[in-house]
C-alpha atoms as an extended CHARMM CRD file, in Angstrom:
* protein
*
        57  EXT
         1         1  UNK       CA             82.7890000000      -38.2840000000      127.5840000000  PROA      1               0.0000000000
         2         2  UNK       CA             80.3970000000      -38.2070000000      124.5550000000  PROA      2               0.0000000000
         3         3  UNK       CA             79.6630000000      -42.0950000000      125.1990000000  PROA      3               0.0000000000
         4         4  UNK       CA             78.3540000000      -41.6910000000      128.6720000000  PROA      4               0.0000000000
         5         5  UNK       CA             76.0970000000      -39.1660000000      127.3770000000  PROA      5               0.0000000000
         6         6  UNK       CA             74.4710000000      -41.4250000000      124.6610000000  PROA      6               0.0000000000
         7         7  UNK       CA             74.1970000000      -44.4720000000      127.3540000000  PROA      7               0.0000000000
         8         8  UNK       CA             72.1310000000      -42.1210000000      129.5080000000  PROA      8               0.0000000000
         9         9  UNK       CA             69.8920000000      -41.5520000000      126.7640000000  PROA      9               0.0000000000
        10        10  UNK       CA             69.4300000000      -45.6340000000      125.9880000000  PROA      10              0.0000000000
        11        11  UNK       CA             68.7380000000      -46.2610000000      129.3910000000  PROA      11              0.0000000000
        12        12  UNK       CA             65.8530000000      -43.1420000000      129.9970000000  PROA      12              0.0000000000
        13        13  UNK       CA             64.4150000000      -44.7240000000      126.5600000000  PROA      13              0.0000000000
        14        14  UNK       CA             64.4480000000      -48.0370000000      128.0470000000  PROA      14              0.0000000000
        15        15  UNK       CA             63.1310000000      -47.0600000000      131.3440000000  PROA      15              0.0000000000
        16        16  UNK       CA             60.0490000000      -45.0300000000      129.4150000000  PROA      16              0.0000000000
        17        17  UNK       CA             59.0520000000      -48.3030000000      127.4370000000  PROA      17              0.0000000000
        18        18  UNK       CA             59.1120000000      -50.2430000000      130.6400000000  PROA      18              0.0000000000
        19        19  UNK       CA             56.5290000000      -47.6530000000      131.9770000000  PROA      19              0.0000000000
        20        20  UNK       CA             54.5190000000      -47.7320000000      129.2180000000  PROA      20              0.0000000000
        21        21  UNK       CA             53.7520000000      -51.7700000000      129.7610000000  PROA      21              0.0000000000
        22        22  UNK       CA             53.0500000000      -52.0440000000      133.2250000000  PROA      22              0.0000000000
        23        23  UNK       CA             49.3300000000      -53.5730000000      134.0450000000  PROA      23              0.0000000000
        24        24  UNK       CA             47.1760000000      -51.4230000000      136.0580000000  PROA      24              0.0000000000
        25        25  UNK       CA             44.5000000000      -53.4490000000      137.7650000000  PROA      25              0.0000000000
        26        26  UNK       CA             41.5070000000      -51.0650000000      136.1130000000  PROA      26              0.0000000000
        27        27  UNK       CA             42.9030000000      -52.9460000000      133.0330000000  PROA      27              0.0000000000
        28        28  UNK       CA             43.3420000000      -56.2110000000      133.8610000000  PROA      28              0.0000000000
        29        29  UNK       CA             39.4400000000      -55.9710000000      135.0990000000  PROA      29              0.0000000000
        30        30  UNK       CA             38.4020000000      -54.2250000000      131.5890000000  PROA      30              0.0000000000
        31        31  UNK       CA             40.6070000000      -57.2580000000      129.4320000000  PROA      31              0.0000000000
        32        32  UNK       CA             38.7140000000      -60.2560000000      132.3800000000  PROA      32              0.0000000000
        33        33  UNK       CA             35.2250000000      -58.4760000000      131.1330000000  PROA      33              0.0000000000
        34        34  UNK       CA             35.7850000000      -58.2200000000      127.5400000000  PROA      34              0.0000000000
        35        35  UNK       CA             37.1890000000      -61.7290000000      127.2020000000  PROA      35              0.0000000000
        36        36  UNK       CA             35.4780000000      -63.6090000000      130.0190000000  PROA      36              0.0000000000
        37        37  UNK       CA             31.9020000000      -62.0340000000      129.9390000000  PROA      37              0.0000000000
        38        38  UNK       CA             31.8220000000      -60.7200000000      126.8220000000  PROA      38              0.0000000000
        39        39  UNK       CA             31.3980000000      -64.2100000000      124.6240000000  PROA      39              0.0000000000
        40        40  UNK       CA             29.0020000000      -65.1670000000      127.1870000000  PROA      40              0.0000000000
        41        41  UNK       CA             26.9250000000      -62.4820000000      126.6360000000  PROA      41              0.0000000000
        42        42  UNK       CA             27.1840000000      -62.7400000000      122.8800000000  PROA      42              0.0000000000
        43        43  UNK       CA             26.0310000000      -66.8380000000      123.2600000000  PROA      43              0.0000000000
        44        44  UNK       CA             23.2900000000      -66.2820000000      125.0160000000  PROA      44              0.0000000000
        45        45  UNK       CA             22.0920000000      -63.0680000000      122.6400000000  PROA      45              0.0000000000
        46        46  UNK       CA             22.5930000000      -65.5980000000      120.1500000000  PROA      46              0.0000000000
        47        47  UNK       CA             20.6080000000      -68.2670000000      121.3050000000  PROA      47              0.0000000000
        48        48  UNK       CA             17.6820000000      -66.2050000000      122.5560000000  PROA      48              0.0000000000
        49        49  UNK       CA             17.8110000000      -64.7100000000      118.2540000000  PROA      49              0.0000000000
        50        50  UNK       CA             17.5660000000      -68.6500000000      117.3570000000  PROA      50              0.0000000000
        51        51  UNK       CA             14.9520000000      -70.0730000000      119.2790000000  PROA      51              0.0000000000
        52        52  UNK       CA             16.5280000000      -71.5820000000      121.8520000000  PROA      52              0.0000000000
        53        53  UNK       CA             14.9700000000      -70.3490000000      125.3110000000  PROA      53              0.0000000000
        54        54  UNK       CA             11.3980000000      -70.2700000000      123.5840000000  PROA      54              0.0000000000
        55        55  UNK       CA              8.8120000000      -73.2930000000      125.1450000000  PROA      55              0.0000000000
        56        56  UNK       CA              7.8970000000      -75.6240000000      122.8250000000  PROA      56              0.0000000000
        57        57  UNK       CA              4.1110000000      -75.3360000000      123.1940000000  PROA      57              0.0000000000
């Protein structure tokens, strides 16, 4: 009897970690913007600091 108890207890362990990963679409759209727009952002702030969009005249 006292091994069924401690496989019930693995398995709600188990079944909490697998709740904990799950992706959530309000994440997956904060990890696109971060790592999609996000450099993009940073270039062109960086190339604006240097010079870059400024007319030669």
């Amino acid at each position: 009897m006292p091994s069924k108890k401690s496989q019930k207890k693995i398995n709600s362990k188990l079944n909490d970690s697998a709740e904990e990963n799950i992706t959530t679409p309000k994440t997956a759209k904060i990890v696109l913007f971060v790592f999609g727009v996000g450099p993009l952002i940073l270039m062109g702030l960086f190339l604006f600091s240097n010079g870059f969009f400024s007319s030669p005249l």
